[in-house]
Every structure is written in C-alpha cells, then in structure tokens.
N, CA, C and O atoms as CSV, one atom per row, in Angstrom:
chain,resi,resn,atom,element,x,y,z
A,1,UNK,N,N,0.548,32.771,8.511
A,1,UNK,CA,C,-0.330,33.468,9.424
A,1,UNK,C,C,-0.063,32.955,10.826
A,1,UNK,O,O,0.358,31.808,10.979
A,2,UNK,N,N,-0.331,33.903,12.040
A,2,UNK,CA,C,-0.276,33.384,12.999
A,2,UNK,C,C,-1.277,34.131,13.883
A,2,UNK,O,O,-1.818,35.171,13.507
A,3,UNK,N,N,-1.564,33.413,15.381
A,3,UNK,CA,C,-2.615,34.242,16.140
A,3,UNK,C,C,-2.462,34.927,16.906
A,3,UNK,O,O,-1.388,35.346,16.474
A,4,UNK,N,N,-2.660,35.646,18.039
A,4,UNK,CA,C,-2.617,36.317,19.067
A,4,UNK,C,C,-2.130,35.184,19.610
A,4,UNK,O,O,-2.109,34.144,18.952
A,5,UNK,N,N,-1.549,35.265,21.245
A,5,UNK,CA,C,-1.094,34.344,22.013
A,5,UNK,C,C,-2.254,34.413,23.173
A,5,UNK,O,O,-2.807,35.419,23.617
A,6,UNK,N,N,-2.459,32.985,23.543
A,6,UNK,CA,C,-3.819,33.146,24.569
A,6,UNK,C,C,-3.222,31.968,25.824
A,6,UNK,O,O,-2.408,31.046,25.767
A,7,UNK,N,N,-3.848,32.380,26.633
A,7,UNK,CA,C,-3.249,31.716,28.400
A,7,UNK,C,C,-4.468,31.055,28.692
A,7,UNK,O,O,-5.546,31.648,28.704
A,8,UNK,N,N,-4.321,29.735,28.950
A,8,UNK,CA,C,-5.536,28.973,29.038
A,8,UNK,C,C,-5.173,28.150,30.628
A,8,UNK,O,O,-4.028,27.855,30.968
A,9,UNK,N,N,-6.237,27.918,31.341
A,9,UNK,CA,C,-6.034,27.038,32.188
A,9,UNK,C,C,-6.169,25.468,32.012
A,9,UNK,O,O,-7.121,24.940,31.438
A,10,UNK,N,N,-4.887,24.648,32.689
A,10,UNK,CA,C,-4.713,23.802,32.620
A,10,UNK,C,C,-5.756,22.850,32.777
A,10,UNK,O,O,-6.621,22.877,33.652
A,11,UNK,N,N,-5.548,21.542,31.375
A,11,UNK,CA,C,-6.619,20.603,31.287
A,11,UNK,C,C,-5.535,19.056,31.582
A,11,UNK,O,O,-4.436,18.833,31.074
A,12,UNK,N,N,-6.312,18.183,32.558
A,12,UNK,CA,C,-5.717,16.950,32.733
A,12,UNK,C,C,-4.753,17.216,34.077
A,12,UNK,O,O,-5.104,18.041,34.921
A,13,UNK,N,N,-3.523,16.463,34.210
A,13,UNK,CA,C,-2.571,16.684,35.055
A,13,UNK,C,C,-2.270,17.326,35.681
A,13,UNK,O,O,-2.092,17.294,36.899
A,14,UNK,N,N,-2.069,18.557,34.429
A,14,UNK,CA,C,-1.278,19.633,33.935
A,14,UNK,C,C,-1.780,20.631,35.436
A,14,UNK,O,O,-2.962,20.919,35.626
A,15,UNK,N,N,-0.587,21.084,36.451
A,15,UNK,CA,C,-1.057,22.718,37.150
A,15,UNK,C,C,-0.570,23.761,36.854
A,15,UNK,O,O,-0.548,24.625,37.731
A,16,UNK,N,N,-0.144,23.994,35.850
A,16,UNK,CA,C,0.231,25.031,35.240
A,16,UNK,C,C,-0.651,25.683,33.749
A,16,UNK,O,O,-0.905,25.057,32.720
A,17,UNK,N,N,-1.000,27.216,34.092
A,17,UNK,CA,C,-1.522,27.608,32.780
A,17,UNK,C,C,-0.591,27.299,31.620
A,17,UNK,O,O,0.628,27.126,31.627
A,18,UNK,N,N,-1.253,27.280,30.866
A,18,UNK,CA,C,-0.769,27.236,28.823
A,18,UNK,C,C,-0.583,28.629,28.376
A,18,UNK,O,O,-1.092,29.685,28.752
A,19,UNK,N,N,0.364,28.313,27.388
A,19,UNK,CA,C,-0.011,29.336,26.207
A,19,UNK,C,C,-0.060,28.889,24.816
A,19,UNK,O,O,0.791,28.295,24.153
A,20,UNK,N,N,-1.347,29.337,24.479
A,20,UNK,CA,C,-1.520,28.404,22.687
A,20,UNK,C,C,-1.461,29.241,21.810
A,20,UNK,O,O,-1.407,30.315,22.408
A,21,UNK,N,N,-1.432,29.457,20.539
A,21,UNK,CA,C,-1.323,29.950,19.229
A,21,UNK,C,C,-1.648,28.870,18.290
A,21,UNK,O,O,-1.527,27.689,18.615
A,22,UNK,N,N,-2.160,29.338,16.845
A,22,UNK,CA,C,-2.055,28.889,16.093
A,22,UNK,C,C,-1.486,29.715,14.998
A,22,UNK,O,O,-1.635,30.917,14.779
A,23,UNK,N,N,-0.454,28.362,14.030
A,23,UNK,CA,C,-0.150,29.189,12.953
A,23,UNK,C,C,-0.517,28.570,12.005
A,23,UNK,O,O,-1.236,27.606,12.268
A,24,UNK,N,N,-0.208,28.831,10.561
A,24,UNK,CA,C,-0.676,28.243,9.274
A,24,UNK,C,C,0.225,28.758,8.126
A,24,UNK,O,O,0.257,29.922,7.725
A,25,UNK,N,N,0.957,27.710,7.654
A,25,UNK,CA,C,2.067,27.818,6.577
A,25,UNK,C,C,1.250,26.957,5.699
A,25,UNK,O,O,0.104,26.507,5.673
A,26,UNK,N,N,2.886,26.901,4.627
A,26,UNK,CA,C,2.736,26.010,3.290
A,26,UNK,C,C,3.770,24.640,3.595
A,26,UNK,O,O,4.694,24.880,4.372
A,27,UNK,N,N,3.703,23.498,3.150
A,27,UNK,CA,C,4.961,22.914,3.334
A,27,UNK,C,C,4.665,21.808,1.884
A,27,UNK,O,O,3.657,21.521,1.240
A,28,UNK,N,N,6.031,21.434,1.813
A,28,UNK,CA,C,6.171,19.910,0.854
A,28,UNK,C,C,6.063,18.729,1.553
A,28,UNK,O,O,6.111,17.606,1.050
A,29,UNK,N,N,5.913,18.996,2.734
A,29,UNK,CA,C,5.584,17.556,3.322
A,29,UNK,C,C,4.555,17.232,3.329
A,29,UNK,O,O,3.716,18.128,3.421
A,30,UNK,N,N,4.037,15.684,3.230
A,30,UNK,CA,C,3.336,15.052,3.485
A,30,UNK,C,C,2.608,14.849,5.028
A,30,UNK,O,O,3.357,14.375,5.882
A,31,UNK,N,N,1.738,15.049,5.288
A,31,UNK,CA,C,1.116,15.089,6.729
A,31,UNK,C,C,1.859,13.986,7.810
A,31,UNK,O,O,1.948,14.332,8.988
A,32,UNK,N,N,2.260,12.978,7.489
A,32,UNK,CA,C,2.649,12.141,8.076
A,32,UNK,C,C,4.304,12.452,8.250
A,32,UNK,O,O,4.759,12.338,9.388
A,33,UNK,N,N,5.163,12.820,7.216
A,33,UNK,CA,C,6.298,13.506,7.738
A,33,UNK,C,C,6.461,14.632,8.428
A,33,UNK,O,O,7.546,14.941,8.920
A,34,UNK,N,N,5.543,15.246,8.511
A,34,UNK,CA,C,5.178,17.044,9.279
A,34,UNK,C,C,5.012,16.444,10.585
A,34,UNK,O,O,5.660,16.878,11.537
A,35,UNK,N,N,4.129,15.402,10.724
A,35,UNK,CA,C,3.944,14.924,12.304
A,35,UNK,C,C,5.137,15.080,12.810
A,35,UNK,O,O,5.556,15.891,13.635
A,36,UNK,N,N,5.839,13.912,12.028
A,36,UNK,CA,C,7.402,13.706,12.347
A,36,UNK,C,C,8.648,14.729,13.085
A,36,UNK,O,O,9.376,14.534,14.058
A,37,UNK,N,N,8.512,15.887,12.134
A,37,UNK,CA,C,9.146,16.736,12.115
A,37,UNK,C,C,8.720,17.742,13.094
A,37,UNK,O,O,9.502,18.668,13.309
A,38,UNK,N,N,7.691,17.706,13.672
A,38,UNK,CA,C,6.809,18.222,14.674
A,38,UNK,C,C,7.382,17.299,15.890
A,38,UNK,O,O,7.971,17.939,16.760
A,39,UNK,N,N,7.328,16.382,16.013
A,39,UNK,CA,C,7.460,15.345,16.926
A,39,UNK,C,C,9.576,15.612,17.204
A,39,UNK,O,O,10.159,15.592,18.288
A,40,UNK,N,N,9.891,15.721,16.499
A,40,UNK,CA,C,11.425,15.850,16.121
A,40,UNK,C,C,11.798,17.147,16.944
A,40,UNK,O,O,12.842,17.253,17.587
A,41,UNK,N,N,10.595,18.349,16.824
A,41,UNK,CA,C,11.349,19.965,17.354
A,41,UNK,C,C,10.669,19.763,18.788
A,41,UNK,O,O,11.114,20.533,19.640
A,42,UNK,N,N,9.886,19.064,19.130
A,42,UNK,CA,C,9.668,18.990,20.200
A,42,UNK,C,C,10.280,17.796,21.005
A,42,UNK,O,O,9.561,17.583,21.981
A,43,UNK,N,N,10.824,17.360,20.979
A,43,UNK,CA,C,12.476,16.416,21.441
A,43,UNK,C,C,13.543,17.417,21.527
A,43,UNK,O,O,14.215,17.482,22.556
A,44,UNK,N,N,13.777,18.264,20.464
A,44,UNK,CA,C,14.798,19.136,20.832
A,44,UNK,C,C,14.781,20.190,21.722
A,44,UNK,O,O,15.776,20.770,22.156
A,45,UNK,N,N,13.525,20.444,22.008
A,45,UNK,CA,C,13.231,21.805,22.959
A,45,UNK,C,C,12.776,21.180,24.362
A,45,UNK,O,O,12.493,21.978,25.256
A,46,UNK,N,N,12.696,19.929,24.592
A,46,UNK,CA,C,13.409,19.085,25.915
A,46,UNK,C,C,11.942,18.306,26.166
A,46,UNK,O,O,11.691,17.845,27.279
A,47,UNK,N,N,10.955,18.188,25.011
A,47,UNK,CA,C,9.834,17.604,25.868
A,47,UNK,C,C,9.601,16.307,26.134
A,47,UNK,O,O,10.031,15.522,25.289
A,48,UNK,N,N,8.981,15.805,27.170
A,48,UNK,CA,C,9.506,14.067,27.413
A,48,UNK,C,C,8.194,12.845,27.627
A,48,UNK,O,O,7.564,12.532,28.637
A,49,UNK,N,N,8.126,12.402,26.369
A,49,UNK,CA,C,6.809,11.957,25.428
A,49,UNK,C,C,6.478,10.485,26.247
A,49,UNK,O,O,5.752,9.551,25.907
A,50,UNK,N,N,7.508,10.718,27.740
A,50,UNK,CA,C,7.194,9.464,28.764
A,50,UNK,C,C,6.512,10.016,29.876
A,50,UNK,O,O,6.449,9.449,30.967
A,51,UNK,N,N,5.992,11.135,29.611
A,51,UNK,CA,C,5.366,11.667,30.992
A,51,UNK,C,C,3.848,11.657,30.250
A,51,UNK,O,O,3.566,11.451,29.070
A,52,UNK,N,N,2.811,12.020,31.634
A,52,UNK,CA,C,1.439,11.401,31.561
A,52,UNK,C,C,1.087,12.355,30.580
A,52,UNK,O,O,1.643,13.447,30.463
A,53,UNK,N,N,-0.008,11.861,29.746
A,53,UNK,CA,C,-0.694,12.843,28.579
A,53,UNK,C,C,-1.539,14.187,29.595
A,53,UNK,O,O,-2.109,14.309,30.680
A,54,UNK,N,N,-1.335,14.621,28.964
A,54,UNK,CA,C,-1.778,16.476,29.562
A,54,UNK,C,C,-1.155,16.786,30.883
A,54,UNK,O,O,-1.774,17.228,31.851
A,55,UNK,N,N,0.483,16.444,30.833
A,55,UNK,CA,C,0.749,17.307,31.937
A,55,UNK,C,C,1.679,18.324,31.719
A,55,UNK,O,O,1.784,18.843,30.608
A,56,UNK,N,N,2.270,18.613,32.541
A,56,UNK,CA,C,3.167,20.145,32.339
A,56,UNK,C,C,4.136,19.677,31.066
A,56,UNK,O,O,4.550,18.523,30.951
A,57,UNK,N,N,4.383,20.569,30.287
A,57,UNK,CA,C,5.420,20.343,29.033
A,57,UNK,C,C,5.623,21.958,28.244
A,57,UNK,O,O,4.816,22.785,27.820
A,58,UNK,N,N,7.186,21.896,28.306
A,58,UNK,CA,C,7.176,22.916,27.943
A,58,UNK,C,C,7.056,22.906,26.222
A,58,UNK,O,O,7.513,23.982,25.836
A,59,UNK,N,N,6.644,22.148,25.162
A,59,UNK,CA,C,5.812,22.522,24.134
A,59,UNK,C,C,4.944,21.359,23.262
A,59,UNK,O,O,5.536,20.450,22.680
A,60,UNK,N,N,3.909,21.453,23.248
A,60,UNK,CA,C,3.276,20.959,22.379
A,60,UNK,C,C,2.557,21.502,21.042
A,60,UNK,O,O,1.814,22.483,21.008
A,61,UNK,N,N,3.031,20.413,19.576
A,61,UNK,CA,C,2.771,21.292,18.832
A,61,UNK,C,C,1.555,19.900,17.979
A,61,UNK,O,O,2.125,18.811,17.924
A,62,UNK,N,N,0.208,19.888,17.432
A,62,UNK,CA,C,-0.769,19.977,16.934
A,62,UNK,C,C,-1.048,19.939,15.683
A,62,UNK,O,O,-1.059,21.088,15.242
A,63,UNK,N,N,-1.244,19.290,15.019
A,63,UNK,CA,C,-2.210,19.662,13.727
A,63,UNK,C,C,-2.880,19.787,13.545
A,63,UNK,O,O,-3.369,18.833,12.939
A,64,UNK,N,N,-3.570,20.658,13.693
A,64,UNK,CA,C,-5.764,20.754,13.814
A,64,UNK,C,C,-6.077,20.659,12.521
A,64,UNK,O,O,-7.121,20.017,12.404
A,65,UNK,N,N,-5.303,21.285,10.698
A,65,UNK,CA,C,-5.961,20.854,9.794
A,65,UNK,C,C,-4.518,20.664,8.929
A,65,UNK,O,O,-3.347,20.929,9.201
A,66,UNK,N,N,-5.191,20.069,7.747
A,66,UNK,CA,C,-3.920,19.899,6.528
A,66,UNK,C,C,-5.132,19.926,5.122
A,66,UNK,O,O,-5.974,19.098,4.775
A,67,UNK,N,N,-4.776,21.159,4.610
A,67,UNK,CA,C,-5.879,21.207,3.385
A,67,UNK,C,C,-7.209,20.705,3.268
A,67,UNK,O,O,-7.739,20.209,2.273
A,68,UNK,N,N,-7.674,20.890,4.386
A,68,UNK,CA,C,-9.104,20.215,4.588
A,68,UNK,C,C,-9.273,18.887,4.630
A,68,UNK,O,O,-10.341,18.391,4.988
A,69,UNK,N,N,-8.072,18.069,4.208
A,69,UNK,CA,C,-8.246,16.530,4.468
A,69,UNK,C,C,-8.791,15.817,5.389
A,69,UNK,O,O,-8.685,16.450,6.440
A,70,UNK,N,N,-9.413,14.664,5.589
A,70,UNK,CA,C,-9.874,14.083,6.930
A,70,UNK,C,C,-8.441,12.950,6.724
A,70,UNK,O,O,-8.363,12.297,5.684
A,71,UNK,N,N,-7.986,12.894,7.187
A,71,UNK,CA,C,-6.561,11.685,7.677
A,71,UNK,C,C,-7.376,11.240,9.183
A,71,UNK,O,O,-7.958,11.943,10.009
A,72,UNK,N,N,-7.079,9.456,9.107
A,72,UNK,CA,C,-7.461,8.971,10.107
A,72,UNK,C,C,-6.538,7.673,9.876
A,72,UNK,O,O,-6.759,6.725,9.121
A,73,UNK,N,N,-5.212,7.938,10.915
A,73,UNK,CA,C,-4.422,6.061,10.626
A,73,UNK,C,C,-4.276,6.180,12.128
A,73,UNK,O,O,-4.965,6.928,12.821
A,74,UNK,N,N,-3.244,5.314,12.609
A,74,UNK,CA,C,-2.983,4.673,14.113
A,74,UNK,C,C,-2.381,5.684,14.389
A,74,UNK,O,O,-2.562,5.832,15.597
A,75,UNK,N,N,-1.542,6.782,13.883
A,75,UNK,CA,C,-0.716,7.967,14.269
A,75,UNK,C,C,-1.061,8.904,14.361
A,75,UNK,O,O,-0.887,9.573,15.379
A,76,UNK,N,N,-2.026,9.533,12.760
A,76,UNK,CA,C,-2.174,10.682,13.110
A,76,UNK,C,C,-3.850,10.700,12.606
A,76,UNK,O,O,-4.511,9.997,11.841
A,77,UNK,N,N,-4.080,11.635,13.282
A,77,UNK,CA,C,-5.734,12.311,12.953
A,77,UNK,C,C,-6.201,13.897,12.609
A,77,UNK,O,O,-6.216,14.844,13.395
A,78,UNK,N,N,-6.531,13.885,11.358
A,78,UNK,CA,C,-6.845,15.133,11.065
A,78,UNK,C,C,-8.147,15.212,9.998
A,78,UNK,O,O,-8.388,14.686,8.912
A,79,UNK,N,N,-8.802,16.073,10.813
A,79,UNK,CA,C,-9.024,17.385,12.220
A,79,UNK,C,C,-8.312,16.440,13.316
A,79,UNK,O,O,-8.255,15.215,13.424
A,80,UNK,N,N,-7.588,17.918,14.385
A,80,UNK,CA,C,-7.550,17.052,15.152
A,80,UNK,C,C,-8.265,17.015,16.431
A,80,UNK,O,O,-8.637,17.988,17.087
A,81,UNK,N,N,-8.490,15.087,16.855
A,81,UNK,CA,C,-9.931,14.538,17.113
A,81,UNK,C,C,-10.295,15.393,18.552
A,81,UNK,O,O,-11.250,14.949,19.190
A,82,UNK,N,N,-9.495,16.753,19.171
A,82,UNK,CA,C,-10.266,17.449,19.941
A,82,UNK,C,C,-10.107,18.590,20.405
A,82,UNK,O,O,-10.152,18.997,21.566
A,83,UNK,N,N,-9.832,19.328,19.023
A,83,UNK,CA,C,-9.742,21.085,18.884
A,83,UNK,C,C,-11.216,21.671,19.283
A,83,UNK,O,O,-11.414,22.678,19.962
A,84,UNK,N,N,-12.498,20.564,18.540
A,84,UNK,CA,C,-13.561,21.417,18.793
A,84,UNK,C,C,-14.212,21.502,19.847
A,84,UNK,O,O,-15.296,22.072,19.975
A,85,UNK,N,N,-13.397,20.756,20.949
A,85,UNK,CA,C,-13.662,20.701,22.290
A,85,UNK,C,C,-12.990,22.034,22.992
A,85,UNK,O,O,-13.325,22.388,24.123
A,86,UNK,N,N,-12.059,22.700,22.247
A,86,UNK,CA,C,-11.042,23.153,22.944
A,86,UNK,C,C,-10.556,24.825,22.609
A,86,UNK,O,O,-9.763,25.205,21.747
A,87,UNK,N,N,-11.257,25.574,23.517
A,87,UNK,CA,C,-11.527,27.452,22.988
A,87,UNK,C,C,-9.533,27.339,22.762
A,87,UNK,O,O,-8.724,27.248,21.838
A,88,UNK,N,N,-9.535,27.391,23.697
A,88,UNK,CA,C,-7.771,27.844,23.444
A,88,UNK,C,C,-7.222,27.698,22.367
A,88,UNK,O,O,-6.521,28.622,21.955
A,89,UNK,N,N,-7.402,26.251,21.425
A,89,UNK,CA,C,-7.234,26.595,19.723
A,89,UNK,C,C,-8.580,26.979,18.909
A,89,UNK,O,O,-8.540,27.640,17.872
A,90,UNK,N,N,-9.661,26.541,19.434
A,90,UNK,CA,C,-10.633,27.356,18.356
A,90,UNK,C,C,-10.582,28.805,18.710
A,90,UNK,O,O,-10.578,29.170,17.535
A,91,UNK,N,N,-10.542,29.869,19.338
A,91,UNK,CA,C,-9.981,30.936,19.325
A,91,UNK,C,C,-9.179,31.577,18.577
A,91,UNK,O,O,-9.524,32.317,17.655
A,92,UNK,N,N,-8.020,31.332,18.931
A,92,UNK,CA,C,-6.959,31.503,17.880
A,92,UNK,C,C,-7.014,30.871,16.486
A,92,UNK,O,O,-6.191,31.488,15.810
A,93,UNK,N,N,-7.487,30.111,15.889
A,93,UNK,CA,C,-8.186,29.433,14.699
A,93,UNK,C,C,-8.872,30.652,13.543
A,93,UNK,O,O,-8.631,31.265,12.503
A,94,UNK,N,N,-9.914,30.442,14.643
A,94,UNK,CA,C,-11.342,31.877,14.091
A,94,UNK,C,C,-10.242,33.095,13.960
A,94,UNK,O,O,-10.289,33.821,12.967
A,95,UNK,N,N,-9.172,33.323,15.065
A,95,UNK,CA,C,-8.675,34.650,14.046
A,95,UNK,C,C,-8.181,34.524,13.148
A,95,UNK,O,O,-8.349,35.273,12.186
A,96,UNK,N,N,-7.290,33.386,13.163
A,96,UNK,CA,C,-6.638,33.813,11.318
A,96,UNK,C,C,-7.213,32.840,10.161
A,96,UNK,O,O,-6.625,32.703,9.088
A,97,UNK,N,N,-8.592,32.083,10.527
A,97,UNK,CA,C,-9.429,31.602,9.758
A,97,UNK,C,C,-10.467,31.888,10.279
A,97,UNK,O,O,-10.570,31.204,11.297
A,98,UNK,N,N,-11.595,32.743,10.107
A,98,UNK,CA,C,-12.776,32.996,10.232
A,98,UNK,C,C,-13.895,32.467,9.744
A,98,UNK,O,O,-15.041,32.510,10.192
A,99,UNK,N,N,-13.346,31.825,8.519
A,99,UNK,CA,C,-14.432,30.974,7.504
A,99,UNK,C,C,-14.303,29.693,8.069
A,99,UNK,O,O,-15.233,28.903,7.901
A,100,UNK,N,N,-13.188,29.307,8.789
A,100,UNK,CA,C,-12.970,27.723,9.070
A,100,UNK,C,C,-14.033,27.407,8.837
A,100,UNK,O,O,-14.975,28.113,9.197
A,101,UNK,N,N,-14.224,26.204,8.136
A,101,UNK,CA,C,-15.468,24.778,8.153
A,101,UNK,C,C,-14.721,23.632,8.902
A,101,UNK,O,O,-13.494,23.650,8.805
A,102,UNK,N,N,-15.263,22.690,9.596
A,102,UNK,CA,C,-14.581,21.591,9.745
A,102,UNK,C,C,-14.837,20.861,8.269
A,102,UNK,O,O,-15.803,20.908,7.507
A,103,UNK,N,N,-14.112,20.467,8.226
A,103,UNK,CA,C,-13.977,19.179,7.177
A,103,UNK,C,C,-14.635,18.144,7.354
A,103,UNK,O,O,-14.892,17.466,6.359
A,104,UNK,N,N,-15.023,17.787,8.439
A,104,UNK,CA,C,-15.897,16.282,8.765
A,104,UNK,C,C,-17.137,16.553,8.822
A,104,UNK,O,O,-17.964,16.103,8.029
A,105,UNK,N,N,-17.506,17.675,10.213
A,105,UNK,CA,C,-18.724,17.989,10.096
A,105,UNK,C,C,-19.440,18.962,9.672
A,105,UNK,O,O,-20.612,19.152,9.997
A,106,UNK,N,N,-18.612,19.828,8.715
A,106,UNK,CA,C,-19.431,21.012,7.807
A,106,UNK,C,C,-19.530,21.874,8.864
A,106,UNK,O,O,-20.316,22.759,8.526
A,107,UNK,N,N,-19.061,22.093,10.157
A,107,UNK,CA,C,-19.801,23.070,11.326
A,107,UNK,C,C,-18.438,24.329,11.194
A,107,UNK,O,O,-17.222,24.249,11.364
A,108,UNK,N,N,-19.337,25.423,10.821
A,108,UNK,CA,C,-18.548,26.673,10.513
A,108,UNK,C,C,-17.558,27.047,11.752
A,108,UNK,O,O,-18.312,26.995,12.724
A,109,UNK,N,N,-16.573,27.312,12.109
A,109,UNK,CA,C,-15.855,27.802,13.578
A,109,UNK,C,C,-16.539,28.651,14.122
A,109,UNK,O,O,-15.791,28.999,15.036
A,110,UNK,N,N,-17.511,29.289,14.222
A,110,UNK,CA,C,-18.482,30.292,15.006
A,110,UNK,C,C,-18.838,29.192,15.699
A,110,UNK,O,O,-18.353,28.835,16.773
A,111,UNK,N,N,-20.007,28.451,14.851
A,111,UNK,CA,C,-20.845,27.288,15.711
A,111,UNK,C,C,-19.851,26.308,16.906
A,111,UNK,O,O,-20.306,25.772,17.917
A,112,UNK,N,N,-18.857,26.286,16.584
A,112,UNK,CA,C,-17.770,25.404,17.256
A,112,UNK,C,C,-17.501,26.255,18.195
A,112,UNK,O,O,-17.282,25.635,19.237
A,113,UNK,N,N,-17.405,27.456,18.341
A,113,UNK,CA,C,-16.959,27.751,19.076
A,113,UNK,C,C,-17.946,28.260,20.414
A,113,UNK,O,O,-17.403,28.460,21.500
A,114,UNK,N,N,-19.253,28.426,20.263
A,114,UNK,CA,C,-20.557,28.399,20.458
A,114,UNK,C,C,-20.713,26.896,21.568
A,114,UNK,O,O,-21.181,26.845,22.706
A,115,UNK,N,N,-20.201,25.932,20.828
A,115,UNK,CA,C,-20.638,24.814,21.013
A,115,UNK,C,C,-19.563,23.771,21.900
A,115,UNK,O,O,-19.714,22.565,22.097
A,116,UNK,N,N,-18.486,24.616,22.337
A,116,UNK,CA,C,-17.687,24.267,22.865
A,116,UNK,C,C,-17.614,24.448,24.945
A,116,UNK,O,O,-17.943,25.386,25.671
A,117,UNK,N,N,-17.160,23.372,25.194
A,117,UNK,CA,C,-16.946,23.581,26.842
A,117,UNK,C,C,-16.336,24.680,27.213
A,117,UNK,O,O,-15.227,24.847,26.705
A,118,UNK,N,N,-16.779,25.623,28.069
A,118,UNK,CA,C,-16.127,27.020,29.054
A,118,UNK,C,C,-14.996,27.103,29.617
A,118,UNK,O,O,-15.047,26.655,30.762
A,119,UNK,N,N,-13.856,27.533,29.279
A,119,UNK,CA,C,-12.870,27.401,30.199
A,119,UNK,C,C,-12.145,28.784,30.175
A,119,UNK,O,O,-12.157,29.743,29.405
A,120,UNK,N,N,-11.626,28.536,31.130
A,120,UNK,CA,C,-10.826,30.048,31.338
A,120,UNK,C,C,-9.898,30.319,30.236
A,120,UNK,O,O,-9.308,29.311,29.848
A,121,UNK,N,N,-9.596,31.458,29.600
A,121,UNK,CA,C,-8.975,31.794,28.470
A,121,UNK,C,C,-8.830,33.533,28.072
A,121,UNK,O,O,-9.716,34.247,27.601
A,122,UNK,N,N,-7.759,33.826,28.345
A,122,UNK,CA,C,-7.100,35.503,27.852
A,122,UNK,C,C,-6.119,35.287,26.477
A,122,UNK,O,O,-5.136,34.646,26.106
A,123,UNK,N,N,-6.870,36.050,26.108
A,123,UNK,CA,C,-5.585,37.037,24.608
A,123,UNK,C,C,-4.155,37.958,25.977
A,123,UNK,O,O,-4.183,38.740,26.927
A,124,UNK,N,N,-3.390,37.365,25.382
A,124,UNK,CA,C,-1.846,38.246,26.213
A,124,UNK,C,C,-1.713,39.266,25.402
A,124,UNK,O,O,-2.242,39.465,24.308
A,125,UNK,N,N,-0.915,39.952,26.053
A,125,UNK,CA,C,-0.148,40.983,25.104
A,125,UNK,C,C,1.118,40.356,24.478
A,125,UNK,O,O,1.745,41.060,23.687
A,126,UNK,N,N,1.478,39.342,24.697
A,126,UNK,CA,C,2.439,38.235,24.040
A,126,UNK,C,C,2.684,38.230,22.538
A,126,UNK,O,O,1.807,37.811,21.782
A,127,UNK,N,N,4.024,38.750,22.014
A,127,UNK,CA,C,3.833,38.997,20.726
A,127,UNK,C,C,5.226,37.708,20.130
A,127,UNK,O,O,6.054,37.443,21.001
A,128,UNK,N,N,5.350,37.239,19.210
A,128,UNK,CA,C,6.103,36.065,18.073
A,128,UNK,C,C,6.352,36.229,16.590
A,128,UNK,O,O,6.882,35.321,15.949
C-alpha cells in the first residue's frame, strides 16, 4: 500500500518544504535489519547523516510501525517516538490505515490526528 504524496512545511533547520508518503509492505527482515537497509538506500541516494537533524535532505525514510510491536533499544524505536506529533505522516497513515491504533497508547489515528500540532500540509497531485 501506499499514500497520496503530501508537501509539508519545513520543521527544524530545514527551509525547504517536504514531501512525505507512507507505504506498507511485507518483509523477512527483522526490524533492526530493515533499519539498516533503510539507512543503506539512503547513503546511496546521497544523504549525509553528518548534517544537523531536520535539515534539508534529499530523503528520509522512517518506521512509524512493524506489526504493532513496541521496539525500544539505543537504535531504533517503534512507534516511531514522533509520528503522533506529526500530520504529514499521520495523514498519509489514516489513508492507507484508517483503523490505525497506536500500539502503546491504544489512541485510534482519528484521535491522533485531532490531537496533533497544526502545520501547513497539501495532498499533491504527485503520483509513485
């Protein structure tokens, strides 16, 4: 599954708008090798993991869930610890999961999204 593509204004550093999506596959990996391998395609597509957190980059990629698990080590965190802060993936979320629950706090993605800080945010005509 994947979402609409949405243009968010920049949070942190960052002066440049975003564009976020979410998608949702199957894999044999283990959450902690998926990081990896996540961490791996985004080295190849030039991003440079020495520049300040939230600034311009041309991709960042996320794990907001893995089978409902709560994972919490020094690397990785899932949920991750601030999607429900954040319309640009709860948006795209609620479309191709509508039922979302969080896993930690039982709070349905409506309420999250309800309950989340205002920020500027469009659906594109952007298609993938």
């Amino acid at each position: 599954r994947k979402s609409s593509i949405y243009e968010s204004e920049p949070i942190g550093v960052a002066d440049q708008p975003f564009l976020n999506a979410v998608a949702a596959g199957t894999t044999a990996l283990a959450p902690d090798e998926l990081l990896q391998r996540c961490k791996e395609y985004e080295s190849r597509r030039q991003r440079d993991f020495s520049r300040p957190r939230w600034s311009n980059r041309p991709i960042d990629i996320d794990i907001i869930g893995y089978n409902n698990e709560i994972i919490r080590t020094d690397s990785l965190k899932i949920p991750h610890p601030e999607y429900a802060n954040r319309l640009f993936v709860l948006y795209p979320l609620q479309e191709i999961f509508p039922d979302w629950i969080d896993p930690i706090s039982r709070t349905p993605i409506q309420r999250l999204v309800q309950l989340a800080p205002e920020m500027s945010l469009k659906k594109t005509s952007f298609t993938w």
